[in-house]
N, C-alpha and C positions, 0 to 999 in steps of 0.2 A: 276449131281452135287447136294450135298444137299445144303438147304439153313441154315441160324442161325435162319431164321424168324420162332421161333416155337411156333404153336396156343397153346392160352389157352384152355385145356379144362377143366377146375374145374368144375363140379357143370353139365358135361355131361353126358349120360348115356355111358356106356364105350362102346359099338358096335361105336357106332358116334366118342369117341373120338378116339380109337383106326383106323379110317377111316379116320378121319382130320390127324391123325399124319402121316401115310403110305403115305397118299399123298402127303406129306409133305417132305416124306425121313426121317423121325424123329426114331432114333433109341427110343426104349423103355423097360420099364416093369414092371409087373403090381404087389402087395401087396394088399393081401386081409386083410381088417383090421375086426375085429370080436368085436361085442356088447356084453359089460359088461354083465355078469352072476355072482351074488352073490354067494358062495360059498353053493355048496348043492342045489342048485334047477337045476332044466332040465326044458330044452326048449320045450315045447310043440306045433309044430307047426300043429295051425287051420288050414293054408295052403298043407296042406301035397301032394294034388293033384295038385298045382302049377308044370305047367309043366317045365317052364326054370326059374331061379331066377333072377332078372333082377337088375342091378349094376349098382351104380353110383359113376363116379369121385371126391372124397371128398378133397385129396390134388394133386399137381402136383409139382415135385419139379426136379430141372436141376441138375443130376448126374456126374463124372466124364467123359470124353469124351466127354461129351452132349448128354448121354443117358439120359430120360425122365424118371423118377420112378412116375406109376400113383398108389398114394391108393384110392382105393375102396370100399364100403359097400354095404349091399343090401340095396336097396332104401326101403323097410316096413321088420324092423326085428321085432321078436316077441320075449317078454320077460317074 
């Protein structure tokens, strides 16, 4: 049975939150939101050998049904 009791998880890294939610029974899904780029410049990432990019929960907001829409960012983008 699920419950209504749904964790916050703003401000988690999404593995974690994505793990509270499941256990939870919390239906969900996720939006990747993307940092501002001035028109004409390219993203040079220093990072480039970064093996997985690693995301965090920025909003969390309660959808129809009581689907959970999580947005996300990388937690260090480069500009």
């Amino acid at each position: 049975m699920k419950k209504d009791n749904i964790p916050d998880v703003t401000g988690f890294p999404l593995d974690r939150a994505i793990q509270l939610l499941e256990k939870q029974g919390t239906s969900y899904y996720v939006k990747k939101a993307l940092p501002y780029r001035p028109p004409g410049k390219v993203n040079k990432d220093k990072n480039e050998e970064r093996q997985s990019p690693a995301y965090r929960v920025i909003r969390q907001t309660k959808g129809i049904e009581g689907v959970v829409e999580l947005v996300i960012a990388l937690e260090i983008a480069a500009i």
